[in-house]
Steps between C-alpha positions, in 0.01 A plus 500: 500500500520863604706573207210434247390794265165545432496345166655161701245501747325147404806374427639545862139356577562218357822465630382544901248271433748216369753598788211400748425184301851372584614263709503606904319791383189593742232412258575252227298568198474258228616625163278353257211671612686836443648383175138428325437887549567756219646802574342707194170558301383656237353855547134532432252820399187615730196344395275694264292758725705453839807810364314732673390319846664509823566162564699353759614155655499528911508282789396598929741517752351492847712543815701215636313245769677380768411119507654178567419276227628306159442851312809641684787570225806287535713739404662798754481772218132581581274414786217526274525277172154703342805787488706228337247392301413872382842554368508213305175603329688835447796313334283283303294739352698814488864355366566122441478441127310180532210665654502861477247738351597524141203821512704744787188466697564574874541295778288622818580387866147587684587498869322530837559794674697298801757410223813636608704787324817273452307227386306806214892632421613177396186389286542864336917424440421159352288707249085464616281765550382459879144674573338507856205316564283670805387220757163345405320286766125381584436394814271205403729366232771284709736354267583072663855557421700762735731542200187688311476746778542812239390335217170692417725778458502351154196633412622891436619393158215592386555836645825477254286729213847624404569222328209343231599139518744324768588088459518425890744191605484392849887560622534115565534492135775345259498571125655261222432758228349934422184558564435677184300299301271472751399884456395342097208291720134568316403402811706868657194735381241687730176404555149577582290398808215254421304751701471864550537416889545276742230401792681383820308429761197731409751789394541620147911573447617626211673368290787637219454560151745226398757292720798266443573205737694194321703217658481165570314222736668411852687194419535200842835446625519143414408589103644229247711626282392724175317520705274216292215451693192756443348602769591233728861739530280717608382650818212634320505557119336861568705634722761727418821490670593888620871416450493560113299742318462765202270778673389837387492767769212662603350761760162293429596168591664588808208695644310198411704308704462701815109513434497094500779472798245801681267164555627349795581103492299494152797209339751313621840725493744267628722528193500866530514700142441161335162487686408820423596440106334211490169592641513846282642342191290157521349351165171522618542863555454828335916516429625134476862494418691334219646202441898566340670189354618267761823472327589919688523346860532183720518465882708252685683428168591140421840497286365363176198862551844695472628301170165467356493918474305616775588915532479505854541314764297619835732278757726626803794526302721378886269192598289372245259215516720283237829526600615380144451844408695702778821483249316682236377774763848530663649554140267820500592653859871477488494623101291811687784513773769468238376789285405745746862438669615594154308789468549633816919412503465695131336816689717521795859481254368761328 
């Protein structure tokens, strides 16, 4: 395994994932599901009119919680499987050849500033880009879920002007193919506000020139499969999920959202940044957000969602809901461990 050159590196990924699919091996992976994957793609061109833009693909990293629950990684390489979960992302996007960018567009790992510096090195060896996030909190927004205690932090990247567009994946996230075509979306395009500015709560805010918010509804946990039923598979067929977006940074927005999150107790924020989206981004707004094709992300994945095409697939890639699917997720994290063993063995012979 060590051994590998660089030009052998999926190989030897391949090959550490079938030696843990053996027999007696610590985790038994089953082979089909690894089989049906292709290994290669054909390389595409930018869009017409996005050459020029900054454009990246990024996911958050927020510091490690110390709880006792079902989200606790089985596995004794990590204590934190959002880390875990982070590299795969990394993998996926930056170097398999089923799902890599076919465009060279850059991989960003966005993390809170109580992310630790080993933790930064490694995301930076397995080939991300890993930009600090400064601490955002409200006092009045209380997130119900202790995991979420960071999560608002989220909001700086719209503070992210360097780049002009960023496609944001939650790091619970699983691909099955690039992203690329997604950047061909007529739906991917700035827009206007219906109104010059927004009144909230007797103040006039400001409000940008033009914006871009696009993603997708929040989707139930116990969603058929397809998922085929519209909008009873939803939680509410206007609410946009936070874990899976195409955003366009701006100065603007941001300060809008401090102005709104100024007014104390003025919506319910117990889903953190998803709150806040939703009440700033809501269809009866000024700057509703939307709607991509359904087809570019499902959560809680059944296994016919992952052969029926969906891009991604929003699940904890260690315990999912279905466990038909943890096969097809374990395929993913010890093909990561494989090739980054390879890489690194490769760089230490040298």
């Amino acid at each position: 395994m060590y051994g590998c050159t660089p030009e052998w590196v999926h190989a030897c990924a391949r090959l550490h994932y079938i030696e843990r699919s053996r027999p007696g091996s610590a985790e038994k992976v089953a082979n089909p599901w690894f089989w049906r994957i292709p290994f290669r793609g054909p390389e595409v061109f930018p869009p017409a009119g996005l050459q020029s833009q900054r454009i990246i693909y990024a996911t958050y990293l927020g510091p490690p919680r110390e709880f006792h629950d079902f989200h606790f990684s089985p596995f004794h390489n990590s204590s934190d499987p959002y880390f875990d979960a982070a590299r795969i992302l990394t993998y996926q996007i930056l170097h398999a050849p089923a799902t890599r960018t076919r465009l060279g567009i850059g991989f960003v790992v966005f993390v809170h500033e109580g992310v630790g510096q080993k933790e930064r090195d490694r995301l930076r060896r397995d080939g991300a880009q890993v930009v600090e996030l400064k601490d955002f909190t409200v006092d009045w927004v209380r997130p119900k879920d202790a995991r979420w205690v960071d999560i608002m932090t989220k909001l700086r990247l719209w503070q992210m002007v360097q780049y002009d567009l960023i496609v944001f994946l939650d790091a619970d996230s699983v691909l099955t193919k690039p992203l690329d075509d997604l950047l061909s979306s007529p739906d991917i395009r700035p827009r206007a506000p219906k109104e010059p500015t927004g009144i909230y709560h007797g103040l006039n805010l400001p409000l940008p020139e033009t914006y871009l918010v696009a993603g997708l509804p929040q989707l139930r946990p116990n969603h058929s499969a397809g998922p085929s039923r519209v909008p009873e598979d939803y939680w509410n067929w206007v609410n946009l999920n936070s874990g899976f977006l195409v955003l366009k940074p701006s100065l603007e927005v941001f300060q809008y959202f401090k102005l709104l999150l100024a007014v104390k107790d003025s919506f319910d924020g117990s889903i953190g940044d998803q709150s806040v989206l939703n009440h700033v981004f809501s269809s009866w707004g000024p700057m509703p957000w939307t709607q991509l094709p359904l087809s570019w992300n499902v959560q809680w994945p059944w296994p016919d969602d992952i052969w029926r095409g969906y891009a991604v697939l929003h699940e904890k890639w260690w315990v999912p809901i279905h466990p038909e699917v943890r096969d097809y997720f374990l395929s993913w994290y010890w093909r990561m461990e494989g090739y980054y063993s390879a890489m690194d063995g490769s760089s230490a012979g040298r």
